[in-house]
C-alpha positions in Angstrom: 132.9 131.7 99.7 133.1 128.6 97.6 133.0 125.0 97.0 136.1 123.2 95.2 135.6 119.8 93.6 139.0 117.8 93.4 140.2 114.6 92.5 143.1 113.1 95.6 144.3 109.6 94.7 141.6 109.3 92.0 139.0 110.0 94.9 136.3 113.0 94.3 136.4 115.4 97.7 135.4 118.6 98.2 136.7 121.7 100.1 134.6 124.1 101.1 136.0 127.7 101.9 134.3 131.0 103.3 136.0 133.8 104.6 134.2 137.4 106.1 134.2 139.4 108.7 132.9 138.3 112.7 130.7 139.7 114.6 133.7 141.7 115.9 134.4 142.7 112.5 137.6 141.0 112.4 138.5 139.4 108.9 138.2 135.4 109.3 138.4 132.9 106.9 136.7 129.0 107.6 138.3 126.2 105.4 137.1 122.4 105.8 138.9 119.5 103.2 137.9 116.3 102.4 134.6 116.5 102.0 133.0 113.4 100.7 130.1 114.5 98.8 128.1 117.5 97.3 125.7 117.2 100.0 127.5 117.6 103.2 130.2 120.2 101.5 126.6 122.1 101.0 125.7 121.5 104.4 129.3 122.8 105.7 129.1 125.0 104.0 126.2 126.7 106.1 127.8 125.7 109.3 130.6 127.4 108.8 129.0 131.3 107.4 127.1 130.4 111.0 129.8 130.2 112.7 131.4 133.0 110.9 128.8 135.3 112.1 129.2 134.2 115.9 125.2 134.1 116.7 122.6 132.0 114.9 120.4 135.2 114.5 122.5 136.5 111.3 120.9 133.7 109.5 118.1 135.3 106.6 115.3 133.4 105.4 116.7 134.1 101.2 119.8 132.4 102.9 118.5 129.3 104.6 115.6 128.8 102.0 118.7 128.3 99.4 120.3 126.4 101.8 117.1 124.2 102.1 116.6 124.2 98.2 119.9 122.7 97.7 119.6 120.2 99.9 116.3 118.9 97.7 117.2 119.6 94.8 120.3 116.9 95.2 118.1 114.7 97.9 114.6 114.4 95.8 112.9 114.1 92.7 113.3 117.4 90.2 109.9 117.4 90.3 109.6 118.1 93.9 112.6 120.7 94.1 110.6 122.7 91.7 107.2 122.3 92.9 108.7 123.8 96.6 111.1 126.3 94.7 108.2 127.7 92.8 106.3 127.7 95.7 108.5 129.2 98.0 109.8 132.2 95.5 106.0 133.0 94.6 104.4 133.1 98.5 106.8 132.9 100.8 110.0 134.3 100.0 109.2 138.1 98.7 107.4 138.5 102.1 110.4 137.1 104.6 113.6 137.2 102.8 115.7 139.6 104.5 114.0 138.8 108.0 116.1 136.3 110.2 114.6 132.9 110.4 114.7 133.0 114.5 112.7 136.0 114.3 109.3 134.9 112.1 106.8 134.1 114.8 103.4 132.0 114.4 101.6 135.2 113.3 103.9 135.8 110.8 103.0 132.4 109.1 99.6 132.8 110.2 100.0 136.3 107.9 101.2 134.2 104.5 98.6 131.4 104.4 95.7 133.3 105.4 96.1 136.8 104.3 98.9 137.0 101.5 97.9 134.0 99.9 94.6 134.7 97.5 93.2 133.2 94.5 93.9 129.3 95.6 92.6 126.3 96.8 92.3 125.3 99.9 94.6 122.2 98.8 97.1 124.7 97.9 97.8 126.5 100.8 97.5 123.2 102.8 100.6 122.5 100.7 102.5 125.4 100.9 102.2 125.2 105.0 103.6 121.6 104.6 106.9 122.9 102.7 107.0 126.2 105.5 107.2 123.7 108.3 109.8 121.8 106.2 111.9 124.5 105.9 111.8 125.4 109.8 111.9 122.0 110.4 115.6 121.4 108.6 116.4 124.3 110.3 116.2 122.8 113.9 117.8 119.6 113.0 121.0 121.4 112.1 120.8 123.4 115.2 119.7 127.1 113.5 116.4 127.4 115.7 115.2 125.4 118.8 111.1 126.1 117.3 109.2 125.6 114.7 106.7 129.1 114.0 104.8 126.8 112.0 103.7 124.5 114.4 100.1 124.1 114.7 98.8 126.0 111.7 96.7 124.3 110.2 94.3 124.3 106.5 91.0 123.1 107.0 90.2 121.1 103.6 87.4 118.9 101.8 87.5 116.0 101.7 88.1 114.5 98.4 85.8 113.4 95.9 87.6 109.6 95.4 85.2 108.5 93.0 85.4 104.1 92.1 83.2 101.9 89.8 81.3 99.4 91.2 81.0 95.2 90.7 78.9 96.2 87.6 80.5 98.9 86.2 83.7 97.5 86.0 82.0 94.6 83.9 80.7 96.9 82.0 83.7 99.1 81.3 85.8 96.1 80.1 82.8 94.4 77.8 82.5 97.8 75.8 86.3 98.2 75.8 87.2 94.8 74.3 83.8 95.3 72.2 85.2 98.0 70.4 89.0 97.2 70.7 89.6 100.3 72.3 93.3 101.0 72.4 93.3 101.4 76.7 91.5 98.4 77.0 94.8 96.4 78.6 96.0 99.5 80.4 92.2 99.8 82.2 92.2 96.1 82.6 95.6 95.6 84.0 95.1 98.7 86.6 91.8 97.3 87.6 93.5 93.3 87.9 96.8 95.2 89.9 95.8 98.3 91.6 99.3 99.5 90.2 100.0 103.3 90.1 99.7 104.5 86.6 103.5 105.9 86.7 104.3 101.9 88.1 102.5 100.5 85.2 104.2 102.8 82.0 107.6 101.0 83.2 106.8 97.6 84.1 108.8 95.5 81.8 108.0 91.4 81.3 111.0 90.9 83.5 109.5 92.0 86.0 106.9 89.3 85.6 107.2 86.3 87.2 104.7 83.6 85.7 106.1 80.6 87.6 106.7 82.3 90.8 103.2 84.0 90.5 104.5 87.8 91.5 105.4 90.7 89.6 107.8 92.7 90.9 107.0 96.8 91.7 110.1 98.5 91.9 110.1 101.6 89.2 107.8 104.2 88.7 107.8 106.8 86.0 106.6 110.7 85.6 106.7 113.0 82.4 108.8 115.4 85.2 111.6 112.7 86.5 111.3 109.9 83.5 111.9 106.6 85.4 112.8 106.5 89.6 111.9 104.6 92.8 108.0 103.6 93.3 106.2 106.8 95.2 107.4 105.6 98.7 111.1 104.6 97.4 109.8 100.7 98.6 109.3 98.0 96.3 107.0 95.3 96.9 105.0 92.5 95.2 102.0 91.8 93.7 100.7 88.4 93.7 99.0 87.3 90.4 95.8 86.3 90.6 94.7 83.1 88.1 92.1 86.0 86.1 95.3 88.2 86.1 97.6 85.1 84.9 95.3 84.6 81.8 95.0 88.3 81.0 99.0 88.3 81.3 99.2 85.0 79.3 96.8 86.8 76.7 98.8 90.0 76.4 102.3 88.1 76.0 100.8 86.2 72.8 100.0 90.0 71.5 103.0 91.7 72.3 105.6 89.3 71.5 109.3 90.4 71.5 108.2 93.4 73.0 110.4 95.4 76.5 106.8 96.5 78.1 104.2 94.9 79.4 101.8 97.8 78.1 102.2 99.3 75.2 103.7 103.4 75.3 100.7 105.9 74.1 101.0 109.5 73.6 97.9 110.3 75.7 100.1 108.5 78.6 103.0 110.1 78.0 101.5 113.2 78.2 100.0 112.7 81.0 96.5 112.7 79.2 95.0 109.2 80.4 92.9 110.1 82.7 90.6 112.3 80.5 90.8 109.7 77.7 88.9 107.0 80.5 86.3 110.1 81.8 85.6 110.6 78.6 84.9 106.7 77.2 83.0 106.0 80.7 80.6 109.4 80.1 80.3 107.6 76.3 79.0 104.0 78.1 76.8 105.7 80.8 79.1 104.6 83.6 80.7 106.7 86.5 83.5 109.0 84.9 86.4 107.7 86.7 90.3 108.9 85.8 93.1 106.3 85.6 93.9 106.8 89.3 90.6 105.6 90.1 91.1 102.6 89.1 93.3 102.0 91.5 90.9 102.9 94.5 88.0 100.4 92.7 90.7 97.7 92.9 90.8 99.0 96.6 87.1 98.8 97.3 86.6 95.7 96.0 89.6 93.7 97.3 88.0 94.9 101.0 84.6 94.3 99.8 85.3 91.0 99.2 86.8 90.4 102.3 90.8 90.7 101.8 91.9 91.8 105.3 93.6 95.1 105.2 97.0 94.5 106.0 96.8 92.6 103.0 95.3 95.2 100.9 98.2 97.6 102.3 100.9 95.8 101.6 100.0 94.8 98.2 99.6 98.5 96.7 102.2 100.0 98.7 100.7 102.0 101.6 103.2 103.6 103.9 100.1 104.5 106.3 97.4 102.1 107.6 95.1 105.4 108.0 95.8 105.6 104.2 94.2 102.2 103.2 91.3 102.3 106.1 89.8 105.7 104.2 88.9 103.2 101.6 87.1 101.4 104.3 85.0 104.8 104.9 84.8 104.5 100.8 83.0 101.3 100.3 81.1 101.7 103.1 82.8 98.1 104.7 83.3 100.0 108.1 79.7 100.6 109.1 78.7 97.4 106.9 75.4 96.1 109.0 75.6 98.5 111.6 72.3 99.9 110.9 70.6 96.3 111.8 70.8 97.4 115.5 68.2 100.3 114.8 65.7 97.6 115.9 62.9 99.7 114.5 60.0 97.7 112.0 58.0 99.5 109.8 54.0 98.4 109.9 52.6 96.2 106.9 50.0 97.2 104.9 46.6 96.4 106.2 44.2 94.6 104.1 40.3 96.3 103.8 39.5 93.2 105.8 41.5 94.5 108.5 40.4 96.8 111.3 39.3 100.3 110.2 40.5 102.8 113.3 37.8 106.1 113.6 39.7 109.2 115.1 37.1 111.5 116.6 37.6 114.7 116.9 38.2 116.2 120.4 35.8 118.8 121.7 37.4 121.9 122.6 
């Protein structure tokens, strides 16, 4: 069983070879050639040790979670190949691996989240369900099952506790930040101004600036796991400047003349530490302790507070999902905004010592 890279007529093809015995137990041998990528020789690959065996039911769990594996760890991000490797080896896998795939019922994944799995969040194993129905789900796209065990299991979690800053707050923030010439002060202000992604923000260069056009181009974003990729949906879009956000921009240029970045690179960034560094200043200022991200949802909030409609606000950070962008209607509170004016209820005035004095006698018995 193998995979051969070669080079025909300066081309790069792969053959993919796997020999064993039938379900007969006749010696066979499967060869396909010119393959044009590592991806489908993979996927052949498993076709053909399927075929081999005569009956979909020889196919393990260990055997199809590689297969699956493989397929992400070319397809995605190395950060997600290892979050669902590590994932899969630690819960999943010791429990199923020599059971055929067509043979784990609901119960059985019922079994892992709820009794096998201890000493996580509820985020956690709301995760972990996510990559189990993946895997089943690959599965019946290439034709290995015809149902997915994992279908209607479900983790029942809190919601989370998006914290934003208010009109004030944020006016407050940037004052003391310039005040004391904090060294985040441009990163805070930029995020609020943008709404940007702090991985969109560490690799925005100045050409992706446009100052006559009025847009800045989103196109890269970048992680301490995968250094620089696509944006977190693999789309890019635009933002347009704003005339605050022009001036700011304008501003920063003069200060980092000659310079790749828009923002300059910190070591609390690059470690992924610049979310505690803003708790921590806005705990110092008496302000809500927002992270980095949160920045992003106040630029949210306030962009619907102030009446941008939400298709707007959608397209300009990059939601994939409209139910994504109305939870930050739920947020600011702009959904039920004035609904409570239809109470129709008025609460009684104070009455004035001139006013009538009521005597409540008591009732004989």
């Amino acid at each position: 069983m193998a995979i051969l890279k070669k080079t025909v007529n300066g081309k790069v093809v792969y053959e993919v070879f796997v020999k064993g015995r039938d379900n007969t137990g006749k010696q066979v041998g499967l060869r396909r050639r010119s393959i044009a990528n590592e991806r489908d020789a993979k996927r052949i690959e498993f076709e053909l040790l399927t075929e081999l065996h005569g009956f979909k039911s020889k196919v393990t769990w260990r055997k199809w979670a590689e297969h699956f594996l493989e397929r992400y760890r070319i397809e995605y991000r190395n950060s997600t190949y290892l979050n669902y490797k590590f994932n899969l080896d630690k819960w999943v896998s010791p429990e199923w691996n020599n059971r055929f795939i067509d043979d784990i019922a609901p119960s059985d994944v019922h079994k892992i989240i709820y009794e096998h799995i201890t000493g996580v969040s509820s985020y956690t194993k709301r995760g972990i369900i996510k990559i189990i129905k993946r895997v089943f789900n690959m599965a019946i796209e290439e034709g290995i099952l015809t149902r997915n065990p994992a279908v209607g299991i479900r983790v029942k979690c809190p919601d989370a506790n998006q914290l934003v800053l208010n009109k004030n707050e944020i006016d407050v923030l940037l004052r003391e930040a310039k005040a004391v010439k904090h060294r985040f002060y441009n990163h805070w202000a930029f995020a609020i101004l943008t709404g940007m992604r702090s991985g969109e923000l560490h690799c925005l260069r100045w050409t992706d600036v446009d100052l006559v056009t009025g847009f800045i181009n989103i196109s890269k974003a970048w992680t301490r796991y995968n250094g620089e990729g696509p944006t977190k949906t693999a789309k890019n879009r635009v933002y347009p400047i704003s005339k605050e956000c022009r001036r700011f921009l304008q501003e920063l240029k003069l200060q980092t003349a000659n310079t790749e970045f828009v923002l300059p690179r910190l070591w609390e960034w690059d470690q992924g530490r610049q979310g505690q560094v803003l708790k921590d200043f806005c705990k110092g200022i008496d302000i809500t302790p927002v992270t980095f991200h949160d920045l992003r949802a106040t630029f949210i909030t306030q962009m619907l507070n102030n009446g941008v409609p939400l298709s707007k606000v959608m397209a300009i950070v990059g939601h994939t999902s409209l139910k994504t962008t109305q939870g930050y209607l739920r947020l600011c509170g702009k959904d039920v905004e004035g609904a409570t004016e239809g109470l129709n209820v008025t609460i009684p005035e104070d009455v004035s010592a001139e006013g009538k004095v009521y005597e409540f006698k008591k009732k004989q018995p």
